[in-house]
C-alpha positions, 0 to 999 in steps of 0.5 A: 475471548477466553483463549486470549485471540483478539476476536476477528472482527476486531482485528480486521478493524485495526487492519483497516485502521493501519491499511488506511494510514499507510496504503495510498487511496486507489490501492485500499480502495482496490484492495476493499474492492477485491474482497468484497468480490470475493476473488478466489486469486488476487494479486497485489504488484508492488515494489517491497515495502509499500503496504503488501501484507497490509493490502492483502489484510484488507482484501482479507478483511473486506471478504467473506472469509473474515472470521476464517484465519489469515496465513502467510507463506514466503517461497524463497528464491531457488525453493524447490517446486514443490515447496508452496503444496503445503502451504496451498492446502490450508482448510479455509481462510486467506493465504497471502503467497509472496513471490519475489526474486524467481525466474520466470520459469519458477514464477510461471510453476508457482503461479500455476499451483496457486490457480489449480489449488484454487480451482479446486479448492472451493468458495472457503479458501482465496489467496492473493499472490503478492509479486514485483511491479511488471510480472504479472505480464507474462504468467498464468496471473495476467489476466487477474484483477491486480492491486498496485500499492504506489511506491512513497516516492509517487505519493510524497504529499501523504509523508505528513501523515505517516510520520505523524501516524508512526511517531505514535498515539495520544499527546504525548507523540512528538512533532515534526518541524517544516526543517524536518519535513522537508527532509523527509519528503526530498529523502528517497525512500527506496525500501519504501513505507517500511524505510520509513517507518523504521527511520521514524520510529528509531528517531523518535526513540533517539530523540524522545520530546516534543518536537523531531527537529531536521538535525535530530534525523539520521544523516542519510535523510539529512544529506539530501537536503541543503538545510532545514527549511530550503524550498518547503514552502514550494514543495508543500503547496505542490504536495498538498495540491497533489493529494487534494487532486488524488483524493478528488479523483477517488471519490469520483473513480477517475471522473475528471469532470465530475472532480473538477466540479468536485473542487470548483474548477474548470476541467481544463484546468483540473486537466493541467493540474493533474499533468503537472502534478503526476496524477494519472485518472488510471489510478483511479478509474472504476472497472465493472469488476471494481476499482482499478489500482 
């Protein structure tokens, strides 16, 4: 383009293309879902740091106003009540509002802006509200359809993938060792996918060549393991049976019978499988309206 801006269309391919690295598969699928319904408000819950902007990018990219711009506004805690009109009077497009860390009675104020601006705003705007896990509960956003990105420490078997996808691109990216990746699957990750990309990316950058070895990560990662290679194997054949049942489960919306025959087994024993493995169908049970996070 002549004024140098990356073209719509192209952005919302790479915003798919990153959403799909770092999301799990029933919050991108919800995310996709409820762009494609064309929600005036959605609402991403999450913990920080699990994909939010990139889930809201993709409700974004999946609805009509794709080629309308995508905005930001971050409302601090102790904003003052007024502080969100500007932002909610946008002429078009998509606002991504996060609001985290209020009191219920501010949340309760910010939320009900964010409805009456929509309501009278028209088809050409939307927003999605991104809050804490639990909130939407007890405001004027529960009855709305909410996508609810997991926390990395509930989808460790897609570790593998992520420290894969942000080490980098092309050849020249480096691997990581069994010893490496034990680490960083027991580690706990509680700022989530952003954690763990900024440990990645400052190892590799510490570290440049062809392997990330266990001794190469930072003792914080280290410290919660015994050494480089102490249990892998049991733990890699639990998260990669985890992930084969989640994505079996996607596919089919939540269909036990229908992914168990899917995987050739049993129901019965697609049922154990996922007891024991921690993949509830409610992750991925289809709703009329669309996918349920």
């Amino acid at each position: 383009m002549s004024d140098g801006q990356t073209p719509p269309l192209l952005e919302s391919l790479r915003s798919y293309q990153r959403a799909s690295a770092v999301l799990d598969v029933a919050a991108l699928r919800a995310a996709r879902a409820a762009g494609v319904r064309g929600d005036p408000v959605s609402v991403v819950a999450c913990e920080p740091g699990c994909g939010e902007e990139l889930a809201c990018r993709a409700i974004h990219a999946s609805s009509s106003r794709a080629a309308e711009p995508f905005l930001v506004a971050h409302v601090q805690p102790g904003a003052h009540p007024m502080s969100l009109d500007g932002a909610l009077a946008f002429p078009a497009g998509t606002l991504a509002v996060f609001l985290r860390g209020h009191t219920d009675e501010a949340h309760r104020h910010f939320a009900m802006q964010v409805r009456h601006a929509v309501d009278v705003g028209g088809s050409a705007r939307g927003v999605v509200v991104v809050v804490g896990p639990g909130r939407m509960t007890r405001d004027p956003l529960a009855s709305l359809h909410a996508v609810a990105p997991l926390p990395l420490r509930e989808r460790r078997e897609d570790i593998p993938d992520l420290a894969e996808h942000f080490a980098g691109d092309g050849s020249g990216a480096p691997a990581f060792t069994f010893g490496a990746l034990a680490a960083l699957m027991r580690a706990p990750w509680p700022g989530n996918v952003e954690e763990f990309e900024a440990v990645v990316r400052a190892t590799c950058a510490a570290h440049p060549g062809v392997t990330v070895a266990w001794s190469d990560l930072p003792e914080t990662v280290r410290g919660v393991s015994d050494g480089p290679g102490l249990g892998l194997l049991r733990e890699g054949v639990a998260a990669a049976e985890r992930a084969i049942l989640r994505r079996a489960l996607a596919l089919h919306g939540g269909a036990v019978g229908r992914a168990a025959v899917e995987l050739g087994i049993p129901e019965r024993t697609m049922r154990r499988r996922m007891q024991e493995r921690k993949c509830p169908k409610e992750l991925f049970r289809r709703r009329k309206n669309g996918l349920r996070a």
